[in-house]
N, C-alpha and C positions, 0 to 999 in steps of 0.2 A: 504494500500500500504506500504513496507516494506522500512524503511528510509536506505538511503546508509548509505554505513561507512564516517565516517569525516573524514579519510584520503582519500575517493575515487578521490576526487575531484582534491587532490593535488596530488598522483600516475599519473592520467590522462596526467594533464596540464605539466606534467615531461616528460611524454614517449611522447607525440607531441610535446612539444620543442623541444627531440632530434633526431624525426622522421617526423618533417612536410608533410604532404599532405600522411603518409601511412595508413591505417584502419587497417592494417593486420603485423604480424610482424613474419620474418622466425628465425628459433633456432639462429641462428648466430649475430642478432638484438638481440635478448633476450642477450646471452649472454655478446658482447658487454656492454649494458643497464643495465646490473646484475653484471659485472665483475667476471661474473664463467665462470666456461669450459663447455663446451657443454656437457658432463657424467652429471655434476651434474644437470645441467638447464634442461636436458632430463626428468631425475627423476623426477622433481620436480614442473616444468613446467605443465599444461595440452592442449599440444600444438593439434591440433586435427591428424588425419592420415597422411594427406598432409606434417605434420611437420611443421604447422603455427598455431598460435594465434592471436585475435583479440587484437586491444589495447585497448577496453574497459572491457574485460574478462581479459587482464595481468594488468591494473587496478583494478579490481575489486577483482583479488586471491593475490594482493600484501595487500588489503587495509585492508581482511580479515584475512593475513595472512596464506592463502593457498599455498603459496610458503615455507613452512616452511625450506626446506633445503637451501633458498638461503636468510632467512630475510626478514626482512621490509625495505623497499626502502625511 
């Protein structure tokens, strides 16, 4: 079984403090969360078709560092 990243844990318990009770987070939340404009967070995000991401995938690409145009959080 593949060990998470050590920052996963702490990405996580960030994006649910400042989004209690949501699973799911639309571009606008991201951005907010990220302090980018929506162009960039589009790019760089992989939000799915609907134009939403889970918060444990925006977890998981921050912790990775799959967000590379907007940093490490």
């Amino acid at each position: 079984m593949p060990r998470e990243s050590e920052f996963y844990r702490d990405n996580l318990e960030r994006i649910i403090a400042r989004f209690p009770g949501k699973e799911v987070l639309n571009k606008k939340d991201v951005c907010e969360f990220l302090g980018r404009n929506y162009r960039t967070v589009s790019r760089f995000v992989p939000f799915n078709s609907a134009g939403y991401i889970s918060v444990a995938t925006l977890a998981r690409c921050l912790s990775k560092g799959e967000v590379s145009g907007c940093g490490k959080t």
